[in-house]
C-alpha positions, 0 to 999 in steps of 0.5 A: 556825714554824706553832706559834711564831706561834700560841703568840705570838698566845695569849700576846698577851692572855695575862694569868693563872700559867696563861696565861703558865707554860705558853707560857714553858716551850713556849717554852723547847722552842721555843728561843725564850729571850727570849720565855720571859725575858720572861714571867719578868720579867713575872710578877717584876714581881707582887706575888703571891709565886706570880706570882713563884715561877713567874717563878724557876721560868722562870728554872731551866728556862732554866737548865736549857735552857743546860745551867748545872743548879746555877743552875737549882737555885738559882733552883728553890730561891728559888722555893719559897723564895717559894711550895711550887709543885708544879711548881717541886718537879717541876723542882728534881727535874730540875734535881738529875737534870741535875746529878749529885745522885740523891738529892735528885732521888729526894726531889723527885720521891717528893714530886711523887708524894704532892702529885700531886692538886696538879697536877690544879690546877697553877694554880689556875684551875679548868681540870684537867690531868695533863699535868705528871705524866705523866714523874713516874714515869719519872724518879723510876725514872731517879734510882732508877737513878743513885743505885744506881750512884752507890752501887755506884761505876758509871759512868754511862758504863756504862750 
């Protein structure tokens, strides 16, 4: 609750991709979806093609969120249909992951992997973070994985 009213009061003046991006997706992880639709809607309502490119990569986190992972791979793919943003190759990765496709995964996250400078200045604003980078690596080795039994004919369940 403590962290649900602190990041309502950052977000109340919020006015910049690198304000409202993150606290959508934290709001996400709070399951706070409206507040997270919201911002997407705001950030539609731009006329910067990156402004709306992150609007639809809210859009495929919520829909990852609701467990619907061809949807959250639609709306990652019109938002680089709108701008190649790092993090909308990042979440198209986990969306592939969530539904099933391990090589495709594997093809975005070995892309998130060379573009990996870009993240340092995920939003352009001049304020450096690795942040989004740090489960790169994990789940690049988690497609690896899938793929492999995905090939060998093993189940998942077997793990």
């Amino acid at each position: 609750a403590e962290a649900l009213a602190t990041l309502k009061d950052l977000t109340a003046n919020a006015g910049t991709n690198a304000e409202w991006v993150p606290a959508a997706l934290l709001y996400v992880k709070l399951g706070e979806l409206a507040e997270a639709r919201r911002i997407a809607d705001e950030l539609r309502k731009q006329l910067q093609p990156q402004s709306r490119a992150y609007a639809k990569v809210i859009d495929g986190v919520l829909a990852l969120h609701e467990k619907r992972a061809v949807d959250a791979v639609d709306a990652l793919k019109a938002a680089l249909g709108l701008a190649d943003l790092w993090l909308a190759r990042f979440m198209l990765g986990e969306a592939y992951l969530a539904a099933g496709y391990p090589a495709e995964a594997k093809s975005e996250f070995e892309a998130a992997v060379k573009r990996r400078g870009e993240v340092t200045a995920l939003f352009l604003d001049d304020m450096p973070t690795y942040r989004y980078y740090a489960p790169v690596p994990h789940l690049l080795a988690e497609s690896n994985a899938q793929l492999i039994r995905k090939l060998s004919g093993t189940s998942d369940q077997k793990k």
